[in-house]
C-alpha positions in Angstrom: -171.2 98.6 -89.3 -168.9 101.6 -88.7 -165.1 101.5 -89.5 -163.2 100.9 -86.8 -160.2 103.1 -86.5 -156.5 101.9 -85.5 -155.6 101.8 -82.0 -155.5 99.6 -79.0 -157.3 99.3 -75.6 -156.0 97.3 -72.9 -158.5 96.5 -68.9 -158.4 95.1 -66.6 -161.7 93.9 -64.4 -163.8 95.2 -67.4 -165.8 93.8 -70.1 -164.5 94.9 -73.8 -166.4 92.5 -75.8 -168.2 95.4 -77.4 -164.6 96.5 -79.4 -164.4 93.0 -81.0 -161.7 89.7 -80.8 -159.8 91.0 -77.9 -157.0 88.7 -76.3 -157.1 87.9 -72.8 -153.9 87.0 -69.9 -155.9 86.6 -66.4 -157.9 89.6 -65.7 -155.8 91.9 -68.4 -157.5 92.0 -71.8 -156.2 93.7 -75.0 -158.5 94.9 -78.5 -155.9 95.5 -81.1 -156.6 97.3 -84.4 -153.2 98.4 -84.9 -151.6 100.5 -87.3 -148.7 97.6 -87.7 -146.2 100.2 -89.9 -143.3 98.6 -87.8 -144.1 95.5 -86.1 -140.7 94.7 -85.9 -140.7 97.5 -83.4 -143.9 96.6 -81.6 -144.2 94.8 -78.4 -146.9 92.6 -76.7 -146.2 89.8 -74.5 -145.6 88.2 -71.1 -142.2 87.3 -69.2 -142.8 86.2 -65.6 -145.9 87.3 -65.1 -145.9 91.0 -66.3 -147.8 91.8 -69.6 -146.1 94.4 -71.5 -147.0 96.5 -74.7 -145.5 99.0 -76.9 -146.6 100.1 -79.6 -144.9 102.9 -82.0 -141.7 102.5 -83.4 -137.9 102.6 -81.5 -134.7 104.4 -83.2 -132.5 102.5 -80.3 -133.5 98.6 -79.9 -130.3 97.7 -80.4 -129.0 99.3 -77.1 -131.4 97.5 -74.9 -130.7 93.6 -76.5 -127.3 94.4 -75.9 -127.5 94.9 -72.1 -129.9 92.1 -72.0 -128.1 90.2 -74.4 -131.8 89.3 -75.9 -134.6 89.7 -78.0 -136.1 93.3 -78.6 -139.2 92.2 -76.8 -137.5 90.5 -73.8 -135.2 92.9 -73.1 -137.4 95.8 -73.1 -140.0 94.2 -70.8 -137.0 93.1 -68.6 -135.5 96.8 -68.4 -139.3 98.2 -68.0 -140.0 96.0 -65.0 -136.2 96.8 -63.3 -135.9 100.2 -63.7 -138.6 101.9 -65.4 -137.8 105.6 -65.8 -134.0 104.4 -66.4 -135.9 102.3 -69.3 -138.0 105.1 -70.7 -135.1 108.2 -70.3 -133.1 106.2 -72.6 -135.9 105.4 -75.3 -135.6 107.2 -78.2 -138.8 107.0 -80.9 -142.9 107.6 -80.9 -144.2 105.4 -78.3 -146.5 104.8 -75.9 -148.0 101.4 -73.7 -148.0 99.6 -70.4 -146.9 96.9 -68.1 -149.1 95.1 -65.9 -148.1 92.7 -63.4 -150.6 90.1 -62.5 -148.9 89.0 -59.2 -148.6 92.5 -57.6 -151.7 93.5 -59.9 -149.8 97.3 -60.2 -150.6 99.2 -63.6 -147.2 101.0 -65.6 -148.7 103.2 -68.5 -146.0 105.5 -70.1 -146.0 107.8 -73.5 -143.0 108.9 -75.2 -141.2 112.3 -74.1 -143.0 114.5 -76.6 -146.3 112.5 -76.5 -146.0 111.6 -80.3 -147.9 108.6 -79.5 -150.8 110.1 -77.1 -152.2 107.6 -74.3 -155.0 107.6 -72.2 -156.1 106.3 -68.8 -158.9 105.7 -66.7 -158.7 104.2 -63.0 -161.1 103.6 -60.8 -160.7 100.9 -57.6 -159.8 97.3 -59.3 -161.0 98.4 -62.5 -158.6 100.1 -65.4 -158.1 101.0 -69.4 -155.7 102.1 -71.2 -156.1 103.0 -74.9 -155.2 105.6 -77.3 -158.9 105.9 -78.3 -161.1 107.9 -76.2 -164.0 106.9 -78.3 -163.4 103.3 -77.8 -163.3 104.4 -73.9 -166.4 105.7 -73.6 -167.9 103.1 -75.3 -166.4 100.2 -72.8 -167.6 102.6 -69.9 -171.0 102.1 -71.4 -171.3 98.7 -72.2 -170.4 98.0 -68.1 -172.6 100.4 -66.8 -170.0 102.7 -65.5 -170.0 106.8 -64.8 -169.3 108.5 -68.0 -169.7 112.4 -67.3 -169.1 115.6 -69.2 -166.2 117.3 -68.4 -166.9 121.5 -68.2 -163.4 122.1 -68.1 -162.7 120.5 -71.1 -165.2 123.0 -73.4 -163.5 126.3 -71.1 -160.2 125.2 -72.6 -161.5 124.6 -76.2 -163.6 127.9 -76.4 -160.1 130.1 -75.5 -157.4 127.6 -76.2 -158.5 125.4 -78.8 -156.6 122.5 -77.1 -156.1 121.0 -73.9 -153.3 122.6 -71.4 -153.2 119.8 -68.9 -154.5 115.8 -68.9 -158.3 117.1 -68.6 -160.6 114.9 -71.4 -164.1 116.1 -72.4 -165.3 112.6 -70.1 -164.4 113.2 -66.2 -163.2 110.3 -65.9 -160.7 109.8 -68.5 -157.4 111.5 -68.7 -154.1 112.0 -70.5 -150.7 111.3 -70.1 -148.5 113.9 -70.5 -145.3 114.7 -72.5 -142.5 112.8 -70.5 -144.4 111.2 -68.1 -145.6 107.7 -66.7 -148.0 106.2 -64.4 -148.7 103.6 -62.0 -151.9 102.6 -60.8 -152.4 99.9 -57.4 -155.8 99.6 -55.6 -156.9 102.5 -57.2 -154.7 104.7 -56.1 -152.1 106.3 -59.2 -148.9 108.0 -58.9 -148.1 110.1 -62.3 -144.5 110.9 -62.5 -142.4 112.8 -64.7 -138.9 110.8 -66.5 -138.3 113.5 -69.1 -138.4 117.3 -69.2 -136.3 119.7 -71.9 -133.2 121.0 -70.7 -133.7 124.8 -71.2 -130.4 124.9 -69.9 -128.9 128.4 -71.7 -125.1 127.5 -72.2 -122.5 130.6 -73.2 -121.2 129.9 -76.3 -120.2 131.7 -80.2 -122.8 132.0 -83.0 -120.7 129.4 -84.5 -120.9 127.1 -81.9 -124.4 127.0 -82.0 -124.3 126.7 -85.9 -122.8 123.7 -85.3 -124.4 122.2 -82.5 -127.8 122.6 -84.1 -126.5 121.2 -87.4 -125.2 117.9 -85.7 -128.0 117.1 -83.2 -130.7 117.9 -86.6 -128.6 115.6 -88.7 -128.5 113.1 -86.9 -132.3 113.5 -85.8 -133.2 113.0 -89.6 -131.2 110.1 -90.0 -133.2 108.5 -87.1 -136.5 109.0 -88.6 -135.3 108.2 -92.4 -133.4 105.3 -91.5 -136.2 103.8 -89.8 -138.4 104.2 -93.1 -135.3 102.3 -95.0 -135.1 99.6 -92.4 -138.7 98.3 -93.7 -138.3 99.2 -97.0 -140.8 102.3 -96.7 -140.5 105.7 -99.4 -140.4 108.7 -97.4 -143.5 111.1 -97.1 -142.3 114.3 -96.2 -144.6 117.2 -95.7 -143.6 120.8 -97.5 -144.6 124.5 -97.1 -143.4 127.3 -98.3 -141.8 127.8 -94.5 -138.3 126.9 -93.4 -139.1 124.0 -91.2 -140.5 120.9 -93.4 -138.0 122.7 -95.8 -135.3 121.7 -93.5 -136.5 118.4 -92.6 -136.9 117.5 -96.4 -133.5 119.4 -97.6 -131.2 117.5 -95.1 -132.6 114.5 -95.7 -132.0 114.6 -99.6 -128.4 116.1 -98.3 -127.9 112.5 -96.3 -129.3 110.7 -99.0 -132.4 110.3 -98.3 -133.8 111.1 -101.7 -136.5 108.6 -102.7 -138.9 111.7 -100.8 -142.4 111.8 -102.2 -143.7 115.9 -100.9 -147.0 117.1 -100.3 -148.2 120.4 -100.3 -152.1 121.6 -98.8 -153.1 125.1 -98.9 -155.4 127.9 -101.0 -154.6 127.1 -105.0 -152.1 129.4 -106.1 -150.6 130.9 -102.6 -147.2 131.2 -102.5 -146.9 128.6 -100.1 -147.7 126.1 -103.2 -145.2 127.8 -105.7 -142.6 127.9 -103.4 -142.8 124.1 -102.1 -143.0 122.9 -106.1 -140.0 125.2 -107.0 -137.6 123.2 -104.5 -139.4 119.7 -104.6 -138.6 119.9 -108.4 -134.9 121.4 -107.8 -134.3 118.4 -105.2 -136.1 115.8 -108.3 -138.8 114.6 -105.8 -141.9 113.4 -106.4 -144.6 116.2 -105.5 -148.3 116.3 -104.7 -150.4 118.8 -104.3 -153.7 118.7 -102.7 -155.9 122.4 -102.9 -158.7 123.1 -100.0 -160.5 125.8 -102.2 -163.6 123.4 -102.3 -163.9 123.4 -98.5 -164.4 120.1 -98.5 -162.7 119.0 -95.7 -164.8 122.0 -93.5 -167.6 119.4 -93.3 -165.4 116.8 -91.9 -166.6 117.5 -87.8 -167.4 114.1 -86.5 -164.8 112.3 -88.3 -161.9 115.1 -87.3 -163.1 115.2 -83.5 -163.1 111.4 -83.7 -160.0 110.7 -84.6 -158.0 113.5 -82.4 -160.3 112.8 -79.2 -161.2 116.3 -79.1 -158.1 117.3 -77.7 -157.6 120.5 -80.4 -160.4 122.3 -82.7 -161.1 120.3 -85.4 -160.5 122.5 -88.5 -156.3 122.5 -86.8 -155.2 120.1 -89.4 -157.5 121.4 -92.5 -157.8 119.6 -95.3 -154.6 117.4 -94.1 -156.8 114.1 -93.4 -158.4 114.4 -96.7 -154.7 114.5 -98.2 -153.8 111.7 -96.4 -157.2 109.3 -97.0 -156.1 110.0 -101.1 -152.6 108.5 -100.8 -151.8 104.9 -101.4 -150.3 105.0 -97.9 -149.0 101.7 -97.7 -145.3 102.7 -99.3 -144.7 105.0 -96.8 -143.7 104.6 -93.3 -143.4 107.6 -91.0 -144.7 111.1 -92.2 -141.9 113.3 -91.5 -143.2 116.9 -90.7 -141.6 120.0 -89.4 -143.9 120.2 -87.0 -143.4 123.2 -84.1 -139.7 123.8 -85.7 -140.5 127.7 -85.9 -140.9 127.6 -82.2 -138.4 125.6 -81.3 -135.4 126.7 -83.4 -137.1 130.3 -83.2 -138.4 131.4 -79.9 -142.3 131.5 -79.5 -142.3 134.9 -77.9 -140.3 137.4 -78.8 -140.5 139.3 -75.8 -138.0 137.8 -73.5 -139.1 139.2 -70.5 -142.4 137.0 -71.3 -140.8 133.7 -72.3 -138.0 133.9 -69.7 -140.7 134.7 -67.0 -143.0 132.9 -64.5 -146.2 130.9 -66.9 -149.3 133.5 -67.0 -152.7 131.9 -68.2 -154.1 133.9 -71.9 -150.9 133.7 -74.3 -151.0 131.2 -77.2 -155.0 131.6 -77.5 -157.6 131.1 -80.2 -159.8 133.2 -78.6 -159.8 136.1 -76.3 -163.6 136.7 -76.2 -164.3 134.8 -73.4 -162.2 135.1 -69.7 -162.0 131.8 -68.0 -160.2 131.1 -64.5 -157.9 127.9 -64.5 -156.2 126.5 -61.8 -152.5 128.1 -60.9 -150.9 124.4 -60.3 -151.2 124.0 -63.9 -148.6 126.5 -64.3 -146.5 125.2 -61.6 -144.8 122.1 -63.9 -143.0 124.6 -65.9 -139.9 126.7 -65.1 -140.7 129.7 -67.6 -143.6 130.6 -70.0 -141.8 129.6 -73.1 -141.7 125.8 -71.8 -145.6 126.3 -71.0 -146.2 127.3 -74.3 -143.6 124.8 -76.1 -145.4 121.5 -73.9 -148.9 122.9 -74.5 -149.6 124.9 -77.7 -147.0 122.8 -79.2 -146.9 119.4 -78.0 -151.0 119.2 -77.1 -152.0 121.6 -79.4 -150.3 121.8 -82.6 -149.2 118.3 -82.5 -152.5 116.9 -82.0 -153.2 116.5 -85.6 -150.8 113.3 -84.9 -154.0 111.4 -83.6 -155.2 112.2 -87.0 -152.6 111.2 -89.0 -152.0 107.9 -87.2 -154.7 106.5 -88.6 -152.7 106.3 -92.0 -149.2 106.6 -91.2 -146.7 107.0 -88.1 -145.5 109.9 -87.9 -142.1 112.3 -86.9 -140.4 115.6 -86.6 -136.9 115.9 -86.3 -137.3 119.2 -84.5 -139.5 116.9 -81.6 -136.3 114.8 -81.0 -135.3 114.7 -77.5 -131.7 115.4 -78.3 -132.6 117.6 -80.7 -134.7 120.0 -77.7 -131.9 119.8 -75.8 -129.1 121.3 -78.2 -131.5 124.0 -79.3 -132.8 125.2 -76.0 -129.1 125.4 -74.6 -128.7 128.2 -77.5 -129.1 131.9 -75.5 -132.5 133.1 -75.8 -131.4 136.2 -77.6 -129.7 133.9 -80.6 -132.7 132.3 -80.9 -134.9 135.3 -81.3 -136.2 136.7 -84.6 -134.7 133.5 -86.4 -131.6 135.0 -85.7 -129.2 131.5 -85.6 -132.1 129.7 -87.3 -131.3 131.8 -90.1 -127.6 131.2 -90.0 -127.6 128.0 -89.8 -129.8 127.7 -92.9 -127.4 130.0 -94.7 -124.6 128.4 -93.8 -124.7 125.2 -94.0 -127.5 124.7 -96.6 -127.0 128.0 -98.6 -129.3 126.5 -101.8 -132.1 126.0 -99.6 -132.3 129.6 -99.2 -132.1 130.9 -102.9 -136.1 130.2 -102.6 -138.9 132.3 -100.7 -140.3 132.3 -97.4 -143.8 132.2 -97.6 -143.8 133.9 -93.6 -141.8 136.8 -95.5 -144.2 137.3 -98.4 -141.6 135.2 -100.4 -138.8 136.8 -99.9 -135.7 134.5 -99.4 -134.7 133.8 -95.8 -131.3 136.0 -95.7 -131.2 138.4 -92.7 -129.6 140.7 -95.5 -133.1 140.5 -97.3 -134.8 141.9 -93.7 -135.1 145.3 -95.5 -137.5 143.7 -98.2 -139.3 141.5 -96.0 -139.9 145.0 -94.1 -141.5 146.6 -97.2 -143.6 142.9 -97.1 -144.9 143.3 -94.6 -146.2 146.4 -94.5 -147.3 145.7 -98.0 -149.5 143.2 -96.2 -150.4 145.5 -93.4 -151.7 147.9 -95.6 -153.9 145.4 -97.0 -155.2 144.1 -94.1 -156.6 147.2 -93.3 -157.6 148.1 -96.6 -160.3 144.6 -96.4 -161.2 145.6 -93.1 -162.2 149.2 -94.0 -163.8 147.9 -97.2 -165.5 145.0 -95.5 -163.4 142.6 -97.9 -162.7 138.9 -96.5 -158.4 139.2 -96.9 -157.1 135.8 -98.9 -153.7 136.4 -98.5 -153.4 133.0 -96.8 -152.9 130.2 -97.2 -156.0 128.9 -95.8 -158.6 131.7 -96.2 -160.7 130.1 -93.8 -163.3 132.9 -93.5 -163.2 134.0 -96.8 -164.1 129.8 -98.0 -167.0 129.6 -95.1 -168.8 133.6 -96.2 -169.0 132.0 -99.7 -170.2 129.1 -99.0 -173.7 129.0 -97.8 -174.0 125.1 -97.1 -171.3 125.4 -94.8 -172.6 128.3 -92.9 -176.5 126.2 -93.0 -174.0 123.0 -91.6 -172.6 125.2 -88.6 -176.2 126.3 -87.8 -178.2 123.1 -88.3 -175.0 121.2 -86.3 -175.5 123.7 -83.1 -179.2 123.7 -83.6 -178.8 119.8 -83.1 -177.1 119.8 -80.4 -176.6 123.0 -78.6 -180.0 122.1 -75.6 -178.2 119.2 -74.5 -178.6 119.9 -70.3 -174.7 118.5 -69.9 -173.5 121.7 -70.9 -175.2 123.9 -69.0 -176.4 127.7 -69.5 -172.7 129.2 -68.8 -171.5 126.9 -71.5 -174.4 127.5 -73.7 -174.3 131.1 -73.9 -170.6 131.3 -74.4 -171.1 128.6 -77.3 -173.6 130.7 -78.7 -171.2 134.0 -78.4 -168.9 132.6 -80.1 -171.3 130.9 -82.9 -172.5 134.8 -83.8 -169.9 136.9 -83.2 -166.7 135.1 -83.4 -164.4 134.3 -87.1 -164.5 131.1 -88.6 -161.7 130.0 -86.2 -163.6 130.5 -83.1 -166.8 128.9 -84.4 -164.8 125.6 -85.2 -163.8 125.9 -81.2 -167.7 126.3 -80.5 -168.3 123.2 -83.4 -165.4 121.1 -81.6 -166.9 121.7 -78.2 -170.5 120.4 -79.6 -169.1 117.6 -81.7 -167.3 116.0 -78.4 -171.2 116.8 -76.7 -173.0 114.5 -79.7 -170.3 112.2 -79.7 -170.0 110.8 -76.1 -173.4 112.4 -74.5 -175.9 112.6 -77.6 -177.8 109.6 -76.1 -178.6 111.4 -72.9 -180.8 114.4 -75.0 
């Protein structure tokens, strides 16, 4: 019998017996194989006839009971059903669920403003699910006889992107909600609404302004996330690098008190990433472990990667990560706290501002340029510049998709993801944002020990912009290099995870890529366009592109295998 992973599903008018116990109110029927880090948090009931879940965990119960002058659950469900987006705007954690209302029989699904907790949705006439598993999905669309078909689109975005840029599933008839948005469904008919976007909002004001709004809104972002560990009596797992963002997170934590912080650290043995996240895990007295990905393990890990994000970013995205993870007595630990997308976000993801201040273009933020797909312009059309393209889609549905992963061990956090947090940053100029200018100061100002050790994005020099001249000579250093290994037809290892160097070494790999696409790669749902551009990318492509063309044929066996 297969493991079942955590996560939910929730129908109505459908059969789910084929998940296991599920819980029935009228037509509504829930499986639950939750996490459960914070039940306390969790909701799942029925008041007057509406069925409402959440599950995830809430930094701000307290200000709904007091309006309600109730329970958690009560008053949530009873705010929900008044005003929903009111409810939702004001909700401040990693959630995502639904409200159901058995009289009017009209579906609410809503996911929190940064999608930490991903949802999905599927709609059709009478006839709905909900779930965070698109595995489990597929399988209840099965087991009633229902249209489960391959999704083109979904491999065109893979193959270039290496992650969805809008709600599109590899199964047509599934799809995601977004970042800061909600749903209903009625007699088949849904309405998706946005309740939440990022002010990128410029405001005029001083360097030290800025230093200070940053420090405040990040402070107090921590505090959220670690204070939510310590309300249930949970260590803190905090994520290090040799980069400034889980630096951050795990510095100002320790600086707030937070110091029970057990690190971990995944990369190449010996990078400076390593020796750089050891220096200050010991300086700070934490607890440190280290996991290397030299053995390349975790490269073989295809079905159980693309099974737990729902295909929704390459598989190889999160490395060696899971296997981390699946090695730690989890159960201490309550949230991961990452940095996760801080560089862009505290940063600037472009640093031309004509293109991050101007109108969205397709082809920026790729994994991939070999191949030149056409998507539709009204994609592009939900965001005011490309910067907030590239922050909602190679950040939140790309680089944070490893979430899906992780939350089949622990919930998990970034303080740079708070929604108060987005705000104060993206109402710094542009221009104080670039090259890690106020980033920068702020870390030298208000955290000066946290620079005295290396970045690993400057070769290891310390992050000063005094030290810019010697990051210079870095980086040409590591320019030089570069072409040096590609003039000498050498695989360059100065990374910190040598992915092409660990697969042209390893012959079993390479045999697993080739028997994988040789299993797999006739299936008639992809088509001969598909096909030859998996193929392309099989032959010609880096290591990086063939784990696009692996992903692509993992989500084929996966949900279509039977069909071949």
């Amino acid at each position: 019998m297969k493991k079942k992973r955590y996560g939910f599903l929730a129908a109505g008018n459908l059969n789910i017996a084929c998940l296991g116990e599920e819980k029935r109110m009228g037509e509504c029927c829930q499986y639950s194989h939750l996490l459960n880090k914070f039940p306390g948090d969790q909701v799942f009931c029925e008041r007057d006839g509406k069925i409402c879940f959440l599950n995830g965990y809430i930094y701000n119960k307290t200000d709904y009971m007091q309006a309600k002058d109730a329970g958690w659950a009560e008053a949530f469900t009873s705010a929900l059903a008044e005003d929903a987006e009111g409810a939702l705007k004001k909700l401040r954690g990693g959630f995502c669920g639904y409200l159901y209302d058995q009289k009017t029989k009209e579906l609410l699904v809503y996911t929190d403003q940064v999608a930490v907790k991903p949802v999905y949705y599927y709609v059709n006439g009478e006839r709905w699910m909900v779930s965070d598993r698109v595995e489990d999905m597929v399988e209840v669309l099965k087991y009633n006889h229902l249209a489960c078909d391959f999704e083109p689109l979904a491999a065109q975005y893979m193959l270039s992107y290496g992650y969805m840029i809008d709600d599109t599933t590899f199964v047509r008839q599934i799809h995601r909600l977004l970042p800061g948005k909600y749903l209903r469904a009625r007699d088949g008919q849904v309405s998706v609404k946005r309740y939440h976007f990022i002010q990128d909002v410029p405001k005029k004001m001083s360097e030290e302004e800025a230093v200070e709004k940053i420090d405040a809104a990040f402070r107090e972002a921590v505090r959220r996330e670690f204070e939510k560990d310590r309300e249930y009596g949970y260590r803190h797992l905090t994520d290090l690098s040799g980069g400034l963002d889980s630096r951050m997170v795990t510095w100002v934590a320790h600086d707030l008190g937070y110091t029970d912080q057990v690190n971990v650290t995944y990369c190449r043995d010996g990078y400076r990433d390593e020796k750089i996240a050891r220096q200050i895990a010991l300086h700070l007295g934490h607890e440190y472990l280290f996991k290397p990905l030299d053995d390349g393990k975790w490269m073989y890990d295809i079905d159980e990667m693309t099974s737990q994000n729902n295909g929704a970013a390459l598989y190889m995205g999160m490395t060696g990560g899971r296997r981390l993870l699946a090695a730690i007595n989890t159960e201490s630990f309550g949230i991961e706290h990452t940095g996760m997308i801080g560089d862009a976000i505290l940063g600037t993801l472009y640093r031309d501002k004509d293109l991050s201040c101007g109108k969205p273009v397709f082809g920026q933020s790729t994994h991939s340029e070999r191949l030149h797909y056409q998507f539709d312009e009204k994609i592009l059309e939900e965001y005011p510049n490309q910067e907030m393209f590239g922050i909602y889609t190679r950040g939140m549905l790309g680089a944070s998709s490893s979430y899906l992963i992780r939350q089949q061990y622990l919930e998990t956090a970034s303080p740079f993801m708070d929604v108060d947090l987005l705000d104060a940053a993206f109402s710094i100029p542009f221009d104080d944002r670039n090259h890690h200018h106020i980033y920068l100061r702020w870390l030298n100002e208000k955290y000066p020990q946290a620079a005295e050790f290396g970045w690993e994005k400057w070769g290891g020099v310390k992050p000063r912009e005094s030290h810019i001249p010697f990051r210079m000579m870095k980086t040409a250093q590591r320019l030089l290099w570069e072409r040096v290994c590609c003039v000498m037809h050498i695989t360059n290892r100065d990374n910190m995870n040598p992915i092409d160097y660990w697969y042209n070494r390893d012959a079993n790999i390479q045999k697993c890529f080739a028997d994988y696409m040789q299993d797999t790669i006739d299936n008639p749902v992809l088509g001969e366009e598909l096909r030859r551009d998996i193929r392309l990318l099989m032959t010609e492509g880096s290591v990086e592109e063939k784990s696009l063309a692996i992903t692509v044929l993992a989500m084929v066996k996966k949900y279509f295998g039977e069909r071949y």
